[in-house]
MIDOSE-1310 file (N, C-alpha, C; in nm, 2 decimals, decimal comma, always signed):
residues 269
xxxx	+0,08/-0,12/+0,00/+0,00/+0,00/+0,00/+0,09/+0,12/+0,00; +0,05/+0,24/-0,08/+0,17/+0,34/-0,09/+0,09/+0,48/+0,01; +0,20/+0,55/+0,04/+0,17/+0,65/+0,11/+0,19/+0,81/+0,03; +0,12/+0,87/+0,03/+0,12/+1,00/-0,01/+0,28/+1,06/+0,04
xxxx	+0,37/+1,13/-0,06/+0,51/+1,16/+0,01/+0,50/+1,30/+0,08; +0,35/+1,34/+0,07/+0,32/+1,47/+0,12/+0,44/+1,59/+0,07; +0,48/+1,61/-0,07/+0,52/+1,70/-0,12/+0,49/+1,81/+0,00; +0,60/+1,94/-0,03/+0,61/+2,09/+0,02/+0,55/+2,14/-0,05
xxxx	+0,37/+2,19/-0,09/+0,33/+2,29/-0,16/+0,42/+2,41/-0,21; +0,52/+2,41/-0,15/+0,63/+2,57/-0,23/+0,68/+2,50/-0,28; +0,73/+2,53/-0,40/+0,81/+2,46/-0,47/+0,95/+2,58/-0,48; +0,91/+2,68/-0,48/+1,07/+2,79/-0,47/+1,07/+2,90/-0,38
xxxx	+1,13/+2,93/-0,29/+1,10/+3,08/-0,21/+1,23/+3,15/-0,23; +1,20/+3,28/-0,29/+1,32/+3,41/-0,27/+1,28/+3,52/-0,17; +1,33/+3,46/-0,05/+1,35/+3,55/+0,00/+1,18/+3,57/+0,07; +1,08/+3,64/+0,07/+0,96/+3,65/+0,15/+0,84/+3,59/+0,01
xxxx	+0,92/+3,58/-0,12/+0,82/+3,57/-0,18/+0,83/+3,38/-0,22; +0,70/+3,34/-0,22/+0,69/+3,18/-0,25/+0,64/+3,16/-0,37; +0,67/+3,05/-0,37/+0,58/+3,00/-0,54/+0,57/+2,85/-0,51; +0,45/+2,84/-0,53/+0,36/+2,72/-0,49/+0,35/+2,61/-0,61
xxxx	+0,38/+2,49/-0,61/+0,36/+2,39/-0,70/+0,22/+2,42/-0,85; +0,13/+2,43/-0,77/-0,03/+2,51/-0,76/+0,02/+2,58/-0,87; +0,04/+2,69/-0,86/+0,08/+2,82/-0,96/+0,16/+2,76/-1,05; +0,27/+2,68/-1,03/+0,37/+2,66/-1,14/+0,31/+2,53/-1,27
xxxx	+0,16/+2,49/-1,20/+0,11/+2,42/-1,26/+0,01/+2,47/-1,34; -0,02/+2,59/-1,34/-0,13/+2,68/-1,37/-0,03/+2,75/-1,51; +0,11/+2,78/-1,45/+0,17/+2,86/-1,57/+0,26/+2,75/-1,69; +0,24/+2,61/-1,67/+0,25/+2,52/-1,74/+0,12/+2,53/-1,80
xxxx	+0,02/+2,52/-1,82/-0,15/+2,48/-1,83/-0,13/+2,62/-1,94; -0,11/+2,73/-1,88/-0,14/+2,85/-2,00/-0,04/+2,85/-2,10; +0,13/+2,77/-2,10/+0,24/+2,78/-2,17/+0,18/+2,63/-2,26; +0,12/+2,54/-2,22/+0,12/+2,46/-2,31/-0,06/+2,48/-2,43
xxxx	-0,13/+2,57/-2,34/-0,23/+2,64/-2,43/-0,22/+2,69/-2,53; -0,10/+2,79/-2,54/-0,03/+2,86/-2,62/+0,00/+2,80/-2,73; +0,11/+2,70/-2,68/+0,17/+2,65/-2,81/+0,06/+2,52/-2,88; -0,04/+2,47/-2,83/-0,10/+2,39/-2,92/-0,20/+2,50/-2,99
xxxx	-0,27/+2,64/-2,90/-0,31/+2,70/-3,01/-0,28/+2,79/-3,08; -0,12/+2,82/-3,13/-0,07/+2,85/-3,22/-0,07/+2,74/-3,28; +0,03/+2,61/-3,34/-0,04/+2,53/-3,36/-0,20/+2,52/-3,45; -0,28/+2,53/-3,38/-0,38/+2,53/-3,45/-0,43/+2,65/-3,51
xxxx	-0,41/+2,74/-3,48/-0,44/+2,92/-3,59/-0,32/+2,86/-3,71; -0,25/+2,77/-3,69/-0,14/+2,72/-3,81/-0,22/+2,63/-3,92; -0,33/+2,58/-3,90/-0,43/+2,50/-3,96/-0,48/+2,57/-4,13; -0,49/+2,48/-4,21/-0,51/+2,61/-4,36/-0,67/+2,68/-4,30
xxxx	-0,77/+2,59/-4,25/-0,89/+2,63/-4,24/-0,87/+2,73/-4,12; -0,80/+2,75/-4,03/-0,82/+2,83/-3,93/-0,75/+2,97/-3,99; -0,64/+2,97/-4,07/-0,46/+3,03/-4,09/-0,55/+3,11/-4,23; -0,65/+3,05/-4,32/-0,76/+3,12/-4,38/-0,86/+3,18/-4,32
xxxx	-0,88/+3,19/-4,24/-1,00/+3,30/-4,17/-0,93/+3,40/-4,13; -0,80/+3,41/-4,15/-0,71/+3,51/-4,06/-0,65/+3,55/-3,93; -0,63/+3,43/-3,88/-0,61/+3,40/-3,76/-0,43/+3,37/-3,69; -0,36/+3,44/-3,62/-0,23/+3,50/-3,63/-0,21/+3,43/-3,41
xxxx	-0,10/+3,47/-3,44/-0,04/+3,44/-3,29/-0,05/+3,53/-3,24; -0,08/+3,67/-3,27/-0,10/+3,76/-3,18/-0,27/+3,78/-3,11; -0,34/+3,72/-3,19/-0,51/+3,66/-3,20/-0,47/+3,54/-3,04; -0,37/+3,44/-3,07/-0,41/+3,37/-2,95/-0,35/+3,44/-2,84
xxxx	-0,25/+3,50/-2,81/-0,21/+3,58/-2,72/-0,31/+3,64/-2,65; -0,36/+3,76/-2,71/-0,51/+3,80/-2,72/-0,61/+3,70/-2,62; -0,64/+3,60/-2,71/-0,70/+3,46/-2,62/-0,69/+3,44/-2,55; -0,57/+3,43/-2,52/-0,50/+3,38/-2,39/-0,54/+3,45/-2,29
xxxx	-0,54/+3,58/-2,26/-0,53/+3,70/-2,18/-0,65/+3,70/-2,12; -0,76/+3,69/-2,18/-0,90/+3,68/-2,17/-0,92/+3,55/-2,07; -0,89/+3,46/-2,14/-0,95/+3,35/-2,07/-0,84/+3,30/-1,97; -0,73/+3,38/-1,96/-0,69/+3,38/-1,78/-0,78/+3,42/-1,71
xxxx	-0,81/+3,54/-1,72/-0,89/+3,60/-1,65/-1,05/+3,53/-1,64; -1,08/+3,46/-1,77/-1,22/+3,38/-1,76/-1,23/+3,28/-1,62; -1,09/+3,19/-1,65/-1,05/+3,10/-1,58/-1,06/+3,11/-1,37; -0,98/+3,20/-1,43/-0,96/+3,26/-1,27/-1,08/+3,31/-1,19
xxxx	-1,18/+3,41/-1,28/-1,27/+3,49/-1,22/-1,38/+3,39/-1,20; -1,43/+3,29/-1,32/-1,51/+3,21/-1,36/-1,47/+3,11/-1,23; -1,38/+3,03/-1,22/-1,35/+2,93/-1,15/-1,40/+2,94/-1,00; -1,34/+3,09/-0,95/-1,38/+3,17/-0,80/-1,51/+3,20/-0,79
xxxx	-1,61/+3,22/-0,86/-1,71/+3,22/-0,82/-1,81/+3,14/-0,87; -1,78/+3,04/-0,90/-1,84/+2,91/-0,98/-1,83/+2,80/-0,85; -1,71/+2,80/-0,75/-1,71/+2,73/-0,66/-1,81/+2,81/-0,54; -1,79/+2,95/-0,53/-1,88/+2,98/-0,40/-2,00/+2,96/-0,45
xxxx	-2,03/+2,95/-0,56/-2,23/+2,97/-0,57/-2,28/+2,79/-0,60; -2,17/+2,73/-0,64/-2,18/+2,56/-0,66/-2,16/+2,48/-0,52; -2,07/+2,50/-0,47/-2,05/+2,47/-0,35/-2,07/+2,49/-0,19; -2,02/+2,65/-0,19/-2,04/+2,65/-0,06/-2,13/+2,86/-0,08
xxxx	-2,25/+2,85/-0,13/-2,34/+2,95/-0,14/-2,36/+3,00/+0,01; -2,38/+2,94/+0,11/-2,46/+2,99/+0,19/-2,31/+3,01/+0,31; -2,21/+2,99/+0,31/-2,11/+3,06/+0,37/-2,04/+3,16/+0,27; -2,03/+3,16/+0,15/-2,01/+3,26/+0,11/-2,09/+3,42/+0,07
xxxx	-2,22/+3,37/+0,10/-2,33/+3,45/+0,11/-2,31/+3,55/+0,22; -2,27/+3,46/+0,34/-2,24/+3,54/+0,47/-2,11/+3,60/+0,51; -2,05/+3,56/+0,41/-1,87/+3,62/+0,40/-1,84/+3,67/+0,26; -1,89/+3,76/+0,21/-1,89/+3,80/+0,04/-1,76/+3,83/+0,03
xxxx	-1,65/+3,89/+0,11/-1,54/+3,93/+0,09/-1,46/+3,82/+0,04; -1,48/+3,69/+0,08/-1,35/+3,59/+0,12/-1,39/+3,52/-0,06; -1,48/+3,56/-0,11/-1,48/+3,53/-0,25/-1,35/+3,59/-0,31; -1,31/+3,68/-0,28/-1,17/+3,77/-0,33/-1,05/+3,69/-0,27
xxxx	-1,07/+3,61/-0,19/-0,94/+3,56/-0,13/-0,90/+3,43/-0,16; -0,87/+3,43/-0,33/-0,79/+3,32/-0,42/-0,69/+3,21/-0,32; -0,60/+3,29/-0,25/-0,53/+3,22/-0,22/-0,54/+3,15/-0,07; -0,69/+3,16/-0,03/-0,72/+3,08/+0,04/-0,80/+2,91/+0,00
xxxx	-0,78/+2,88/-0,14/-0,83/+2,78/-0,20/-0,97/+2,77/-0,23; -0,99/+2,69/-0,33/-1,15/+2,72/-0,39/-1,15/+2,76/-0,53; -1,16/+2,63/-0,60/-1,20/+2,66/-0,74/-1,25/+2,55/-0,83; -1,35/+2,62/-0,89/-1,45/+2,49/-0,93/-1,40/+2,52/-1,11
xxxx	-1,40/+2,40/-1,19/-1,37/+2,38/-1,31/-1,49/+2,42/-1,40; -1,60/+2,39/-1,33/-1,75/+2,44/-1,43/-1,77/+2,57/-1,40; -1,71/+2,63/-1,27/-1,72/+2,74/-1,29/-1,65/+2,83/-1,41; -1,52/+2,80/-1,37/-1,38/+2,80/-1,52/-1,46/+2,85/-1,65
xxxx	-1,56/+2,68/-1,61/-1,55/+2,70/-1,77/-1,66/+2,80/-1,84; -1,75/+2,83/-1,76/-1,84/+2,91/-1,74/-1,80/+3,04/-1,82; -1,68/+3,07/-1,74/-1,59/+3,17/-1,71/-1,51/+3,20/-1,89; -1,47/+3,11/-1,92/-1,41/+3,13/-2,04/-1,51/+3,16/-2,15
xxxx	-1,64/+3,04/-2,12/-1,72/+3,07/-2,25/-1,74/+3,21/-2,29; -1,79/+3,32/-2,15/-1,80/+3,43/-2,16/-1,64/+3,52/-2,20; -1,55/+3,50/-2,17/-1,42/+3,54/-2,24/-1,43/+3,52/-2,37; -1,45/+3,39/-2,42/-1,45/+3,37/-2,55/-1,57/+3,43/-2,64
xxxx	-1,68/+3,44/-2,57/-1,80/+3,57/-2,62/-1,72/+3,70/-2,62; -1,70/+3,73/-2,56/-1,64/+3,87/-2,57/-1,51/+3,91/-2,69; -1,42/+3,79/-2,66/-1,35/+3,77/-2,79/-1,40/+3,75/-2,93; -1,50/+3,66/-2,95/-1,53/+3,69/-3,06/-1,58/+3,81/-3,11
xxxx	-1,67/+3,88/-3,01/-1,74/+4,00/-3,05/-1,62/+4,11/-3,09; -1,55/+4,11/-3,00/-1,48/+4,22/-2,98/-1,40/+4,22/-3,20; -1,36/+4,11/-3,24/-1,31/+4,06/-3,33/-1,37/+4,04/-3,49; -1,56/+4,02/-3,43/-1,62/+4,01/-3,56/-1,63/+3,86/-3,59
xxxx	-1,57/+3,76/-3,50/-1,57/+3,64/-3,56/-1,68/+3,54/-3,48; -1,73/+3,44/-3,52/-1,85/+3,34/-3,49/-1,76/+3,28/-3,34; -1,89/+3,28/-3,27/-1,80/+3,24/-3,10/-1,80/+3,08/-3,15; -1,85/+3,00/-3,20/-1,79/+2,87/-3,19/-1,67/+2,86/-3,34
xxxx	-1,62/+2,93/-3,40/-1,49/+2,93/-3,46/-1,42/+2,96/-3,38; -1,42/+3,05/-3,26/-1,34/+3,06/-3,18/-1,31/+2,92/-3,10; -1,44/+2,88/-3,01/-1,43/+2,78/-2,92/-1,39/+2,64/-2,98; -1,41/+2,63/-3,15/-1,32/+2,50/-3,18/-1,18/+2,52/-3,19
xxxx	-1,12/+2,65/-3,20/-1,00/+2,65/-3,22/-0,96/+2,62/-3,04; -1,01/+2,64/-2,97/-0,96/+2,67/-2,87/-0,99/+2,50/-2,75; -1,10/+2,44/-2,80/-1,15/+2,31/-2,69/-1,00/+2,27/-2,74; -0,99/+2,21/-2,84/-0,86/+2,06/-2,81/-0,71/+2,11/-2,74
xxxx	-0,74/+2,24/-2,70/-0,62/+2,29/-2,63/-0,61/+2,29/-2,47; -0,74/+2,29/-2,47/-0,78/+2,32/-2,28/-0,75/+2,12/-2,22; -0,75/+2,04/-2,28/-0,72/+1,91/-2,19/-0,61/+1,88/-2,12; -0,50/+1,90/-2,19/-0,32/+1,89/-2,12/-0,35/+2,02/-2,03
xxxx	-0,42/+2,13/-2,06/-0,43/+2,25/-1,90/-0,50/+2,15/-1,76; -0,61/+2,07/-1,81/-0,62/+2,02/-1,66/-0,58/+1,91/-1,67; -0,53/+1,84/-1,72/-0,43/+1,71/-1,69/-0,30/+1,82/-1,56; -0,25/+1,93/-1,65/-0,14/+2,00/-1,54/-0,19/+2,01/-1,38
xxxx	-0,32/+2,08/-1,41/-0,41/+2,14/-1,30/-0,42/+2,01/-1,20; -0,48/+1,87/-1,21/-0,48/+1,77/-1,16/-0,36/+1,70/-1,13; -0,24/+1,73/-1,18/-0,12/+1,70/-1,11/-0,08/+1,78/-1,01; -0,11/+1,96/-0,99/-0,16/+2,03/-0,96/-0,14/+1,96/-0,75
xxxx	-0,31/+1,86/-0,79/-0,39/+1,89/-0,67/-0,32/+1,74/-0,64; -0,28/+1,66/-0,69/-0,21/+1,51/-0,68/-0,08/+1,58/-0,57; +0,01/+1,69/-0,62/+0,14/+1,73/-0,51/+0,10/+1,81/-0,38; -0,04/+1,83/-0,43/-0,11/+1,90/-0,29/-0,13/+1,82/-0,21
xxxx	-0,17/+1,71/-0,24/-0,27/+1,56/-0,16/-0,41/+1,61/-0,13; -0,44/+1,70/-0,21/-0,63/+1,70/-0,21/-0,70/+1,71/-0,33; -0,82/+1,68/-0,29/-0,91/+1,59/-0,37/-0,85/+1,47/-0,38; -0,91/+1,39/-0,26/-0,83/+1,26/-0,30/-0,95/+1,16/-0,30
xxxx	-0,90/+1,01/-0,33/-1,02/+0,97/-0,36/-1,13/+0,90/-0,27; -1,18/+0,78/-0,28/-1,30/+0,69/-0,23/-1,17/+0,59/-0,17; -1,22/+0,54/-0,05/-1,20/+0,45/+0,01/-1,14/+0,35/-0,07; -1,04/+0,24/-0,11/-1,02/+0,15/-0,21/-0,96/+0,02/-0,14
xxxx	-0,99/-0,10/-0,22/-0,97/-0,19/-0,16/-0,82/-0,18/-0,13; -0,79/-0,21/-0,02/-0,63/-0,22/+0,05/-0,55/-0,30/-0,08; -0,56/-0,43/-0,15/-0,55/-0,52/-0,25/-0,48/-0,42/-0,36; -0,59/-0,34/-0,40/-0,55/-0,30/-0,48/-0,37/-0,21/-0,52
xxxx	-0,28/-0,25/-0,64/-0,18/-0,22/-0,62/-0,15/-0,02/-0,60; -0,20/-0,02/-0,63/-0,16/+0,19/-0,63/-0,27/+0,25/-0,51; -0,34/+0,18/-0,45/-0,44/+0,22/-0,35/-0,32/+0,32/-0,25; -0,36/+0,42/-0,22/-0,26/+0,50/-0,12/-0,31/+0,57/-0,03
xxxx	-0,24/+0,62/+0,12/-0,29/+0,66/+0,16/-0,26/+0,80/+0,16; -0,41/+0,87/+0,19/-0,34/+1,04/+0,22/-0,33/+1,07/+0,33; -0,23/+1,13/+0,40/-0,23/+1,20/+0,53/-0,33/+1,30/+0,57; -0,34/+1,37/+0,44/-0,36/+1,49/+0,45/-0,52/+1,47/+0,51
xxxx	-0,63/+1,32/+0,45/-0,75/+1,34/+0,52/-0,77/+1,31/+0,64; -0,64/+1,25/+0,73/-0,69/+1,29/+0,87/-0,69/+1,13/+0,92; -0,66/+1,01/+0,80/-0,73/+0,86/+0,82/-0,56/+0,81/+0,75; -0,59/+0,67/+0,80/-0,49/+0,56/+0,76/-0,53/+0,48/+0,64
xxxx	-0,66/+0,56/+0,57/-0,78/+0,47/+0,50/-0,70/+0,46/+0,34; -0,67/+0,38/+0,29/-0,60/+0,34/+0,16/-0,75/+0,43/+0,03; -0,68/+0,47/-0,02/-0,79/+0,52/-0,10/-0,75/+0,52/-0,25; -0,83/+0,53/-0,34/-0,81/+0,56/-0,49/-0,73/+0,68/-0,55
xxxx	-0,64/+0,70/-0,57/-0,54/+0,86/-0,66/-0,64/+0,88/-0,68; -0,75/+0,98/-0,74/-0,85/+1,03/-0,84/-0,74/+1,09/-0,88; -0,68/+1,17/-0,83/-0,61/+1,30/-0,92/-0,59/+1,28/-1,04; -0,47/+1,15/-1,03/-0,43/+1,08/-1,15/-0,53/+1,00/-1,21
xxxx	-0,66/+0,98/-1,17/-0,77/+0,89/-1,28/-0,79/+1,03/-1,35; -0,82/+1,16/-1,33/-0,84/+1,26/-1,36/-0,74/+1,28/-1,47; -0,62/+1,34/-1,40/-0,52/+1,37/-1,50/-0,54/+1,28/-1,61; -0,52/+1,14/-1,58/-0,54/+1,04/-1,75/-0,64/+1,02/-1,83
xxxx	-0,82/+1,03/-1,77/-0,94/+1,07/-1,81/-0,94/+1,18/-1,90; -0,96/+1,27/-1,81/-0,99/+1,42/-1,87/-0,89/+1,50/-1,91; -0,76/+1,47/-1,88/-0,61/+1,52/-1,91/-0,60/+1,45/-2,06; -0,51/+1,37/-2,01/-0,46/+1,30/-2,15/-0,55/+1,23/-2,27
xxxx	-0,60/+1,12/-2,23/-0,70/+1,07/-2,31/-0,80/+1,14/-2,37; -0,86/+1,30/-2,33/-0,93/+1,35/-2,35/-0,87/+1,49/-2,47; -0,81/+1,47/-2,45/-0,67/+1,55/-2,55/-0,62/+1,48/-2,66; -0,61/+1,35/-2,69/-0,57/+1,24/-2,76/-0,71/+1,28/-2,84
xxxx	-0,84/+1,22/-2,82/-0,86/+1,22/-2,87/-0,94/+1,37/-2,99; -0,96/+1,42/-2,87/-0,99/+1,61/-2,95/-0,91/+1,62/-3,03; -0,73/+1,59/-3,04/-0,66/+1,60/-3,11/-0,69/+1,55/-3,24; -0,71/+1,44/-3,25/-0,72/+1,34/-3,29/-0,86/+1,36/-3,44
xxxx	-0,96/+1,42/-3,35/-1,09/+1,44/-3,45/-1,06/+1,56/-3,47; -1,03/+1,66/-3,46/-0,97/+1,78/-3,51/-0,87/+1,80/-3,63; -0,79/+1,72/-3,69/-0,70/+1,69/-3,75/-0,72/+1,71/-3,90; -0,87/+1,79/-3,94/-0,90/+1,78/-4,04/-1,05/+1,86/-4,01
xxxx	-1,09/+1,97/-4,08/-1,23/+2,05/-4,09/-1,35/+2,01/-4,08; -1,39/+2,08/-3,91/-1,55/+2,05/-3,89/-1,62/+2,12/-3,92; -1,76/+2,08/-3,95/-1,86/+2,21/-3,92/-1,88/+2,30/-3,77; -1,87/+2,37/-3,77/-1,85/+2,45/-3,64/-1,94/+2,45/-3,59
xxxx	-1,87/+2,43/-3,44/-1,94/+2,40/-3,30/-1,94/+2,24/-3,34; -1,87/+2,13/-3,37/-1,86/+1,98/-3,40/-1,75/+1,93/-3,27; -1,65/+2,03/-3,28/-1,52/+2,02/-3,18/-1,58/+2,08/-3,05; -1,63/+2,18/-3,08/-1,71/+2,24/-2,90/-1,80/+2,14/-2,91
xxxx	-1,86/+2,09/-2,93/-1,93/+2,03/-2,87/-1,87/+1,88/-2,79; -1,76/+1,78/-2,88/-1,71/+1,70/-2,85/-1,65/+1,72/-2,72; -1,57/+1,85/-2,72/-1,52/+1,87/-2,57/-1,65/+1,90/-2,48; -1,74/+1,91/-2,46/-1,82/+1,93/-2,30/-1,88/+1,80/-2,32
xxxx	-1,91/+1,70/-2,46/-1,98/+1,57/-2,41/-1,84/+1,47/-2,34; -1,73/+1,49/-2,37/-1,60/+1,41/-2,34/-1,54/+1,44/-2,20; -1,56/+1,55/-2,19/-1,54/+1,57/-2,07/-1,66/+1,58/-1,98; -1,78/+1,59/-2,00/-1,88/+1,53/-1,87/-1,82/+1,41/-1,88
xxxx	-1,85/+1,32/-1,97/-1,86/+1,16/-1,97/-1,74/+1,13/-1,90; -1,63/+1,14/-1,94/-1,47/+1,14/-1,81/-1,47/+1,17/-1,67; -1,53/+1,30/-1,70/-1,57/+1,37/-1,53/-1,65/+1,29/-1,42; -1,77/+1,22/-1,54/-1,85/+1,17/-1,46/-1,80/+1,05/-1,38
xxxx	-1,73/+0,98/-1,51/-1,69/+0,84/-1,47/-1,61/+0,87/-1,33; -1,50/+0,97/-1,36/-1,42/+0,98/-1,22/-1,44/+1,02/-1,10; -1,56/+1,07/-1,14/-1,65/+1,11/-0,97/-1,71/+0,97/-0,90; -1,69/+0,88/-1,00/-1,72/+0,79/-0,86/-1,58/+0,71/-0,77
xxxx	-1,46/+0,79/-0,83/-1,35/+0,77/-0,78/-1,28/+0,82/-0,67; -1,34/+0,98/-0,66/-1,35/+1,10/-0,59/-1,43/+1,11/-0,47; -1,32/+1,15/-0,34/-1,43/+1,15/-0,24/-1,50/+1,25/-0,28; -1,62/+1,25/-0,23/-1,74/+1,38/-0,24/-1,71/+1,48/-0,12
xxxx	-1,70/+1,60/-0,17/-1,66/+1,76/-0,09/-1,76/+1,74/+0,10; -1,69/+1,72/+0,16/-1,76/+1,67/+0,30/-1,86/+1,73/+0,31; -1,85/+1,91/+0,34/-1,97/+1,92/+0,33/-2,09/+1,91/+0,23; -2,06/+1,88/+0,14/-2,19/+1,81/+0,04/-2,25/+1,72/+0,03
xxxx	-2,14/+1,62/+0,05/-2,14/+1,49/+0,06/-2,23/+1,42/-0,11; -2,30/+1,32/-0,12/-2,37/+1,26/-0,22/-2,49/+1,31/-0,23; -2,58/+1,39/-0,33/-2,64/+1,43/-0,33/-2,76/+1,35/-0,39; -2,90/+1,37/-0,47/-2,98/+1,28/-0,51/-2,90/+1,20/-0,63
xxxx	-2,96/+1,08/-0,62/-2,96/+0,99/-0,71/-2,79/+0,88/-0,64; -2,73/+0,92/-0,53/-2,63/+0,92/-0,50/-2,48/+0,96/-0,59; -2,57/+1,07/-0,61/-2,41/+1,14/-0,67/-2,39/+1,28/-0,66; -2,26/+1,31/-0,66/-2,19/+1,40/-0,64/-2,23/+1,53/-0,69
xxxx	-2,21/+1,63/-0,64/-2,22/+1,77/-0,73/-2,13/+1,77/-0,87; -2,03/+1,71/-0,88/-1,96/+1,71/-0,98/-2,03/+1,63/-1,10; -2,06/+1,53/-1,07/-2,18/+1,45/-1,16/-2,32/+1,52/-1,18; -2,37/+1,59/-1,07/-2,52/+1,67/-1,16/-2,45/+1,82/-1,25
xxxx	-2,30/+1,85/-1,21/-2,27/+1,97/-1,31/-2,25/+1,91/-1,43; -2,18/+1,77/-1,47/-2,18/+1,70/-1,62/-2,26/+1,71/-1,68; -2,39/+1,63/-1,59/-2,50/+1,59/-1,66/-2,55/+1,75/-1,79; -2,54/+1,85/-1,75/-2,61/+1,97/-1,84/-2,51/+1,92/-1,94
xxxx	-2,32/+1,91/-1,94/-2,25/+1,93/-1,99/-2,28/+1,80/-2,12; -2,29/+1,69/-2,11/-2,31/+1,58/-2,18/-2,47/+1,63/-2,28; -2,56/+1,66/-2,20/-2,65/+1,69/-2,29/-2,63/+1,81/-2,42; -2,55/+1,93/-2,35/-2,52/+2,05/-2,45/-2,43/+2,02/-2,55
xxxx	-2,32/+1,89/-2,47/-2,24/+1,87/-2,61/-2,27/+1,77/-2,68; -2,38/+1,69/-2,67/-2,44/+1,60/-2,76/-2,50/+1,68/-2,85; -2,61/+1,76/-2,83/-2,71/+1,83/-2,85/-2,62/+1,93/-2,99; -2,49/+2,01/-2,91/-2,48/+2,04/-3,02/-2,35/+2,01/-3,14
xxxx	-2,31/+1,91/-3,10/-2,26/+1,80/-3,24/-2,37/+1,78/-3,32; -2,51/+1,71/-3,28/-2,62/+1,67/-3,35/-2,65/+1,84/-3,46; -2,66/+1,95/-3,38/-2,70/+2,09/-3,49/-2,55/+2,09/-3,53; -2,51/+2,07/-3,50/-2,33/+2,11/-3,58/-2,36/+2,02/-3,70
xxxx	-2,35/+1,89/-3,73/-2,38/+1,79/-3,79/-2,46/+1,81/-3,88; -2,61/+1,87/-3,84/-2,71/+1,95/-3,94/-2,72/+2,04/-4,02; -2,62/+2,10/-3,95/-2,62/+2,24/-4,04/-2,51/+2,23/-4,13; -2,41/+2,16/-4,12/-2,29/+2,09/-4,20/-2,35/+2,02/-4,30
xxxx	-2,47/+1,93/-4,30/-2,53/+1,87/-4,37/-2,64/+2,00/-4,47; -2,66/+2,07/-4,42/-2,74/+2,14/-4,51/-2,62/+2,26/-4,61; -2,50/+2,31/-4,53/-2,38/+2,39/-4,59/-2,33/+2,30/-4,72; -2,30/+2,14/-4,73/-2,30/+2,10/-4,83/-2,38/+2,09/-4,90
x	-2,50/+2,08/-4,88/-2,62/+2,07/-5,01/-2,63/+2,17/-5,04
């Protein structure tokens, strides 16, 4: 049975100032955003709409800020509403932990609205240039919380070979990595394949849509891996909040592959 090595969340200090694993995983996540979507503004169908590296820079900038703003308040109003209701300030206080991914993403789609507006171009030209880029960011982000030792997972059989324990929750209880079912779910595998169907011109909104049904369906799978947020705990149907936020997610990106698909079908005729 393996033991969590309980990493030092700092990974460098000069002097009064620190830098935290956390952050250095966050500025991996934006450095490898970068270069897959340059990379793809490199595409003839993208590289013909007029689309330049200073366009994803641009991108980029925005949806830090989507990321960051979206993520902070996507956790207090998903998770914990009714203490943050009574403490409105501590929404501003990042670096006391708290960040929800559907908030994120929330957070970007409206970045990426504004970007397109701002630019004149269709928001899902934008969002397909941009889904097959966002999976290696939280593959980083989930290594991220793996050197932290939280979010860790469900109870797991002792037997099992990688079963480990975390210090950090307080128990001797061997439990499931999620991080890393994460990281390889929704990280890698989920990047493999967006890459993968991208590699040649969709009808737009075909690639947005693949990424929110790929990633609920991943998400979902690994929430049963994942201990549930204590105070939440398992909600109806016994599942998680992270599993009723997919569920919208799987239907919207089904939903809109199927009109992507249709309207592709009628652009050819």
């Amino acid at each position: 049975m393996l033991v969590h090595p309980q990493f030092d969340p700092v990974a460098l200090s000069l002097g009064p100032i620190q830098v935290h694993w956390y952050g250095l995983t966050y500025l991996v996540a934006f450095g490898l955003f970068m270069w897959l979507a340059v990379l793809r503004a490199g595409q003839p169908w993208h590289a013909g709409r007029g689309w330049t590296r200073r366009d994803v820079e641009d991108l980029l900038f925005f949806g830090v800020l989507g990321v960051v703003i979206g993520g902070r308040i996507g956790y207090a109003l998903f998770y914990k509403p009714g203490y943050y209701a009574a403490h409105p300030l501590e929404v501003l206080m990042v670096w006391k932990g708290g960040m929800s991914f559907h908030g994120g993403l929330l957070g970007v789609i409206v970045a990426m609205a504004w970007f397109a507006h701002r630019r004149g171009r269709s928001f899902f030209e934008v969002a397909d240039l941009v889904a097959p880029c966002v999976p290696v960011g939280l593959a980083s982000g989930r290594i991220g919380n793996f050197i932290n030792g939280e979010l860790w997972g469900r109870a797991a059989d002792p037997s099992l070979p990688w079963a480990m324990v975390f210090p950090q929750s307080g128990t001797r209880v061997p439990r499931h990595p999620s991080q890393l079912y994460q990281f390889a779910l929704e990280g890698l595998l989920l990047f493999a394949l967006l890459w993968w169907f991208s590699r040649r011109e969709r009808p737009q909104g075909m690639v947005s849509g693949a990424f929110l049904a790929g990633y609920g369906v991943f998400r979902f799978i690994a929430e049963y891996f994942r201990e549930p947020d204590e105070f939440l705990g398992l909600l109806a149907m016994d599942m998680s909040m992270g599993q009723w936020l997919c569920v919208p997610m799987v239907v919207a990106g089904v939903a809109l592959m199927a009109w992507s698909a249709r309207r592709g079908r009628h652009a050819a005729a």
